[in-house]
Structures are given as structure tokens and as C-alpha cells.
C-alpha positions, 0 to 999 in steps of 0.5 A, spaced: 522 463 465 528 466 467 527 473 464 520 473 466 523 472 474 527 478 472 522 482 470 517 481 476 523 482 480 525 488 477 518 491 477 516 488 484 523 493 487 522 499 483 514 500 486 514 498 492 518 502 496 514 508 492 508 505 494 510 503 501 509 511 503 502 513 502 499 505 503 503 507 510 499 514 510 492 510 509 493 506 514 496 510 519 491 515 518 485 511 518 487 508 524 488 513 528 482 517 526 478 511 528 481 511 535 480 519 536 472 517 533 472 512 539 474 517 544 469 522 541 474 526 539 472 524 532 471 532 530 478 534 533 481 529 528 478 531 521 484 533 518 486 525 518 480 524 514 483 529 508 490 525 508 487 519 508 483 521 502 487 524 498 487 530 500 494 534 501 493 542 503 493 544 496 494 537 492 486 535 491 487 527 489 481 525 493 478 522 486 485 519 484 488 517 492 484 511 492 485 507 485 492 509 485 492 506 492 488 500 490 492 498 483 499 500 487 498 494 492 494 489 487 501 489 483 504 489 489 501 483 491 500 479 484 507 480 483 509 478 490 506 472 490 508 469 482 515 470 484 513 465 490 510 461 486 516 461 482 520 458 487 523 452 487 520 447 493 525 446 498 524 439 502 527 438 509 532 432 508 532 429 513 
């Protein structure tokens, strides 16, 4: 049990903060294109639209962004909570 608590705490702290910039880029960019579309200057703003695909100037990942995303935050989330499953039951004594 220990070493599988060591594993997913590993695995946990090596992903996340590589997965924390474009998780973050999605978020910021759809919002911010969809508050530009609520102005009507949605046209103005298309540029977020290909960061928030995937696309990077030269980098094209429009096919592949979205699934890395998808996957990096699944393992993010699965390891996130069996690690809390894993904690012991702290009981106020009182």
C-alpha cells in the first residue's frame, strides 16, 4: 500500500505542473474569447480561438491539444482523488 502511495504521489508531482500551463491557456483563452464574443468583437479576437485549439504559430496541434489536455487532466484527477481515498480518517476528538 505504501508503495502504490508513493507511486501515485510521484506520478501526481511530476504531471501536474507540466500540465498546469496549457490547462491554464485553455481556460484563460476560452474565456476570454467568449467575453470578446459578448461584446460583439468576436472577430477581433480569433487569434484566441487558435491558442485555444492547439495551434501555436508554426506548431499545428489542433488534432492532438485537445486529447493531451483531456487525458493530462483525467490522470490529474484520478490520481488526485485516490490519493484522497488513501488518507486516513482524521476524527475530531473532542
Amino acid at each position: 500500500m505504501t508503495f502504490m502511495r508513493f507511486n501515485l504521489r510521484r506520478l501526481h508531482r511530476a504531471i501536474a505542473p507540466v500540465l498546469c500551463a496549457p490547462l491554464l491557456l485553455t481556460l484563460l483563452t476560452g474565456m476570454l474569447f467568449q467575453i470578446a464574443a459578448a461584446n460583439n468583437q468576436g472577430e477581433q479576437f480569433l487569434w484566441l480561438l487558435d491558442l485555444h485549439r492547439g495551434k501555436f504559430g508554426q506548431f499545428n496541434l489542433e488534432m492532438l491539444y485537445p486529447y493531451l489536455n483531456g487525458l493530462g487532466l483525467l490522470t490529474l484527477i484520478i490520481t488526485g482523488t485516490l490519493m484522497w481515498l488513501q488518507t486516513p480518517n482524521l476524527r475530531v476528538r473532542r
